[in-house]
N, C-alpha and C positions, 0 to 999 in steps of 0.2 A: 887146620881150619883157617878160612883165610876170611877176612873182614874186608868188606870192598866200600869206596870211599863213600859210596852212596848210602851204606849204612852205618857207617862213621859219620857222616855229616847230617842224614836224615834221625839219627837218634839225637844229635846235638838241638838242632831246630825241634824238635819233639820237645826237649828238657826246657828250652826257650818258651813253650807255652805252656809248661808246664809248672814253670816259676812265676809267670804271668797273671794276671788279673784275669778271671774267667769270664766276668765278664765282658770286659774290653778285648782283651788277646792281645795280638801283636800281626804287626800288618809284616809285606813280605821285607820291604825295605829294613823294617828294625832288626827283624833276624838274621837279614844279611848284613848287614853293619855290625851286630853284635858276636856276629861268627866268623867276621871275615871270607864270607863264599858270596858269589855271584848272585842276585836279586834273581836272574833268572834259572840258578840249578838249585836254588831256594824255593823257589817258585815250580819245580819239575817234583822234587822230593815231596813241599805241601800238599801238590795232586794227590802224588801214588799213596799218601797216607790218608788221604781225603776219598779216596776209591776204597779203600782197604777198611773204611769207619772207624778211623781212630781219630779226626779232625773234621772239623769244617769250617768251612768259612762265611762271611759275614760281609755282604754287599755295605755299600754307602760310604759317606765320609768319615766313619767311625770304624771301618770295614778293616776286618781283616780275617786272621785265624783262630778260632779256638780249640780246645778238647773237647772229644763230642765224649769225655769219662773222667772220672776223675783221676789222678796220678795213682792210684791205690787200687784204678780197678784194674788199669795196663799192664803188662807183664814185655818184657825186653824182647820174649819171642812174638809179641805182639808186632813189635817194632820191625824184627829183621824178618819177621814173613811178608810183613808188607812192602817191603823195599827190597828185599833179595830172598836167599832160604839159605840155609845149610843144604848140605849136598848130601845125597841118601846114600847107604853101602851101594847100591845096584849104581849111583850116577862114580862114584867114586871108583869103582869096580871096571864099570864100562870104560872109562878114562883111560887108562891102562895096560891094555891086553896085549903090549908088546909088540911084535908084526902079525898079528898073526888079529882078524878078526874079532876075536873074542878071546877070554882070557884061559888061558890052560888050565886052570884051577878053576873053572867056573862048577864043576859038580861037587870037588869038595875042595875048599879052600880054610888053611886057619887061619891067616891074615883078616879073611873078611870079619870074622867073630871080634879081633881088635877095633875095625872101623864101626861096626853095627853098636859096640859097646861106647864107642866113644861120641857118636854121633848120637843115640838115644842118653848121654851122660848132659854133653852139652844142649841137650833140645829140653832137657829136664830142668838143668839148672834157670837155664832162661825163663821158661815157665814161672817159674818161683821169685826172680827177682822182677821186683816189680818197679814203674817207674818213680814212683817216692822214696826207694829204696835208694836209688843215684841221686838224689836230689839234698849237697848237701856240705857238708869240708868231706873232703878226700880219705881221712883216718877216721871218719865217721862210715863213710858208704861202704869200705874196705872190709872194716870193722862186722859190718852188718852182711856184705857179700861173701866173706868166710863162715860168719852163722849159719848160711844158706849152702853147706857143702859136707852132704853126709858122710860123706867118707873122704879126708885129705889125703890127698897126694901129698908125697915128696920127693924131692930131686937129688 
């Protein structure tokens, strides 16, 4: 699985008014000051969360961004559907086929049963962690994001 920067730094700006006064918010400047990214890819990621109804914003001299929910009704795959996706067995599938068209194993394949497992594991867990759940010291959210994993792996 691969995390692309857009929702690496669109979950960060998330978390920014998410600690924030709900009333007030935070305008775009503060979260790019406070995150070190660009006022204007600050300003591209506010959009695409503001299109997606997870934020809106707030005209005037007091203007800025807030949540349009609270931290506890959001969920992480809230976040990364709005800003990217996970890739489905069929895109992950398609990616691949070799030289050849399409992929040699498309009518029966057991690699695919690995990807559908693991793509339906991660779209699960994200579900479940919500964004109050990151919000917090690091051996706390840790703490709370292993709670949330019914069956541990180990390496």
């Amino acid at each position: 699985m691969k995390i692309t920067a857009q929702e690496e730094y669109g979950l960060r700006c998330l978390l920014q008014l998410a600690q924030a006064d709900r009333e007030t918010g935070l305008s775009v400047k503060e979260i790019a000051s406070k995150e070190g990214i660009s006022p204007a890819y600050v300003e591209k990621l506010l959009r695409l969360m503001a299109k997606a109804g997870l934020i809106h914003s707030v005209r005037g001299v007091n203007g800025g961004y807030r949540l349009d929910r609270k931290p506890t009704e959001l969920s992480l795959r809230d976040v990364v559907r709005a800003l990217g996706s996970l890739p489905t067995t069929e895109e992950i599938c398609d990616r691949h086929p070799g030289n050849r068209t399409s992929c040699v194993h498309i009518q029966e394949c057991c690699i695919r049963s690995a990807w559908s497992t693991l793509t339906q594991a991660i779209d699960g867990f994200m579900g479940k962690v919500l964004i109050s759940d990151l919000m917090g010291p690091e051996a706390k959210v840790t703490q709370t994001l292993q709670s949330r994993i019914t069956t541990p792996f180990s390496v």
